[in-house]
C-alpha positions in Angstrom: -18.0 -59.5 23.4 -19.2 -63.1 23.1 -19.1 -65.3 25.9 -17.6 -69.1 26.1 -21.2 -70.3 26.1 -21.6 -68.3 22.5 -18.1 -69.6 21.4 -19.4 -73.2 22.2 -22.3 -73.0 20.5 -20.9 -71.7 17.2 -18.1 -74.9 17.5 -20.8 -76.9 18.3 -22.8 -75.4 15.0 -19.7 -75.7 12.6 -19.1 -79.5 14.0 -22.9 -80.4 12.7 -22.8 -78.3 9.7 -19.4 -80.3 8.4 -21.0 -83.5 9.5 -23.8 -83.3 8.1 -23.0 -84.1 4.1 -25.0 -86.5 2.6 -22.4 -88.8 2.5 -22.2 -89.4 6.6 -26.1 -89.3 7.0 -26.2 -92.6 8.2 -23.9 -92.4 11.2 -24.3 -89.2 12.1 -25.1 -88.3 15.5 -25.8 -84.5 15.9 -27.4 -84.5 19.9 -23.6 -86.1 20.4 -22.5 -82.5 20.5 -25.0 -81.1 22.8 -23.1 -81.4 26.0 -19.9 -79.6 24.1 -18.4 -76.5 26.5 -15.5 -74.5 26.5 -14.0 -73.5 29.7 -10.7 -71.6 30.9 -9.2 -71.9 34.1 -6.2 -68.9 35.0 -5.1 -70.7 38.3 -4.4 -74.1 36.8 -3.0 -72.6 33.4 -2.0 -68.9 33.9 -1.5 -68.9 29.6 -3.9 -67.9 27.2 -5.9 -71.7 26.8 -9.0 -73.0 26.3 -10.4 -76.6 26.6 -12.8 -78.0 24.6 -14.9 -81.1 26.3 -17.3 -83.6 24.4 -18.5 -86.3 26.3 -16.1 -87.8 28.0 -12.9 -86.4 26.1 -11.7 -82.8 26.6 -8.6 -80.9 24.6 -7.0 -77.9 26.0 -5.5 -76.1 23.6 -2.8 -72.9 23.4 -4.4 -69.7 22.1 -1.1 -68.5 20.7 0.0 -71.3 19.0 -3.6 -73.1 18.1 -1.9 -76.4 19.1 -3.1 -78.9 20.8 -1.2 -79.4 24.3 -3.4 -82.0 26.4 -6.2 -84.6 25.7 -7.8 -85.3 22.5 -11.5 -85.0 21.1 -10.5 -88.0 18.1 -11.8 -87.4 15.1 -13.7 -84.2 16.4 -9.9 -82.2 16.6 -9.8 -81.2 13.1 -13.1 -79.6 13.7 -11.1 -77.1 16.2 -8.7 -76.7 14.1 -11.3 -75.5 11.4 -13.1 -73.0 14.3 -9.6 -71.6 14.8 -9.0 -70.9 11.4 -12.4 -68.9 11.1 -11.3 -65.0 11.2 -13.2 -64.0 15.0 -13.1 -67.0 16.8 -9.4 -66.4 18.5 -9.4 -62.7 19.3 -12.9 -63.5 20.8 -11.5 -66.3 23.0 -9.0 -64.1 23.8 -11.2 -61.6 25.4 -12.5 -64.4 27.9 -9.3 -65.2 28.3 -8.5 -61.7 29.2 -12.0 -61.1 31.2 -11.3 -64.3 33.1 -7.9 -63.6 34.2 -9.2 -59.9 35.1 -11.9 -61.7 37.4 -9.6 -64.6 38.3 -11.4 -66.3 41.4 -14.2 -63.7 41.5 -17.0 -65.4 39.0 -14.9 -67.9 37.4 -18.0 -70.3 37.1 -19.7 -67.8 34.5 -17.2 -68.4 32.2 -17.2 -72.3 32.7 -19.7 -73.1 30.6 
């Protein structure tokens, strides 16, 4: 099972790796993305969620639906959207999800990342 830290880092991977044509080369900004984390928190939002924060914008998004439902990242959404879409990425957030809400309150803080 892959933890949120993982998760972020593959995001965090696919965000660069779709930036970083030759036609954006000049504006692109990869260390913009090294403070990206996931986190999910079962008290505040007791459905399956996950929010995404980058800099000073986060997104929390529904893990049934794949829709946004608070915040915005910009421009850097449609990258979420893209993650999503890959085949692994939502049953593995869903297993946080699941080991988070089995843990709820006990070691929340190793699944913030």
């Amino acid at each position: 099972m892959k933890t949120l830290k993982e998760l972020g880092e593959e995001l965090k991977e696919l965000m660069i790796e779709l930036q970083s044509d030759a036609h954006n080369r000049g504006n692109f900004r990869p260390e913009r993305y090294n403070n990206l984390k996931l986190s999910m928190d079962v008290a505040y939002n007791p459905s399956p969620h996950v929010v995404v924060s980058l800099s000073m914008s986060s997104a929390e998004f529904d893990l049934k639906t794949l829709e946004k439902i608070n915040g915005g990242l910009g421009p850097d959404d449609k990258f979420v959207s893209r993650w999503f879409a890959k085949p692994a990425t939502v049953p593995a957030l869903m297993a946080c999800w699941r080991n988070a809400q089995k843990n709820r309150g006990k070691i929340y803080d190793k699944y913030k990342v």
